[in-house]
C-alpha positions in Angstrom: 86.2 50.7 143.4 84.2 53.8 143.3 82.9 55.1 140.1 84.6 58.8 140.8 87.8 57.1 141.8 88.0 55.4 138.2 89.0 58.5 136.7 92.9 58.7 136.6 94.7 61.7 138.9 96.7 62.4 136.0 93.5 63.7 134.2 91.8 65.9 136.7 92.4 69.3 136.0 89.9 70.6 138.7 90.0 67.8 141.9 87.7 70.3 143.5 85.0 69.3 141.8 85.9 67.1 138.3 85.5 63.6 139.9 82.1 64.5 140.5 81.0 65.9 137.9 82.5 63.1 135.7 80.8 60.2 138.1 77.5 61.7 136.5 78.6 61.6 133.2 79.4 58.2 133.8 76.7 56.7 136.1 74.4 54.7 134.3 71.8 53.9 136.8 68.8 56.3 137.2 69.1 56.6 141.2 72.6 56.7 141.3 72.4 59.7 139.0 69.8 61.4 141.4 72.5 61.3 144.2 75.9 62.0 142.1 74.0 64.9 140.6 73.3 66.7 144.2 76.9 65.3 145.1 78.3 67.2 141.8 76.3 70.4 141.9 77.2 71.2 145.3 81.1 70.7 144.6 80.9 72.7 141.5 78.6 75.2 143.1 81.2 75.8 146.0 84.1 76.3 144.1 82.3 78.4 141.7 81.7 80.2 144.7 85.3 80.1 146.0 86.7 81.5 142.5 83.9 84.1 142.6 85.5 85.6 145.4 89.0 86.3 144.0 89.4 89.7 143.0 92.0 89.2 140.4 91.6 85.8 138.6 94.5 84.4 137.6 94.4 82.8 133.6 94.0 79.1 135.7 91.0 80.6 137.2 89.5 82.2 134.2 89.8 78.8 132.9 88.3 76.5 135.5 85.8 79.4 135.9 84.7 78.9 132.4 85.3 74.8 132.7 82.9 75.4 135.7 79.6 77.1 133.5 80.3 74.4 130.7 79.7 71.7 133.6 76.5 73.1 135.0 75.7 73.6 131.6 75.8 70.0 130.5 75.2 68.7 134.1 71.6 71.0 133.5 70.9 68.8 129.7 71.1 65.2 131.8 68.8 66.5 134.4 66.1 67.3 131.5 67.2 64.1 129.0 68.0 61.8 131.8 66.3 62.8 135.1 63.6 64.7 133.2 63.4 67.7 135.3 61.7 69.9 134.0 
């Protein structure tokens, strides 16, 4: 089983993009992480884009928008603690 499918339906909020986003979280292994990071910034980068280009938000997309920058956020601390970008 995939790492990404281990995460039960019933608690993705956001399929667009939560799955991946919570495979880095969980991905233990240094060269995994490399390729479920690129994996989860581009999902979360496209439908950050998609939500972007609604003119009136609705209060779900206000929420996943701000669900969205908390991601990046923390998906930007585990590329400097655990992938030491700089």
């Amino acid at each position: 089983m995939a790492l990404r499918d281990s995460v039960s339906s019933s608690s993705v909020r956001f399929p667009a993009w939560q799955r991946e986003y919570e495979a880095v979280l969980l991905e233990l292994d240094t060269n995994a992480c490399f390729k479920c990071m690129e994996i989860a910034e581009a999902a979360v980068m496209t439908r950050r884009s998609v939500l972007e280009d609604q003119p009136e938000p609705s209060v779900e997309a206000r929420t996943e928008r701000r669900a969205i920058e908390e991601a990046l956020a923390r998906l930007g601390e585990i590329k400097r603690n655990r992938l030491f970008f700089r």
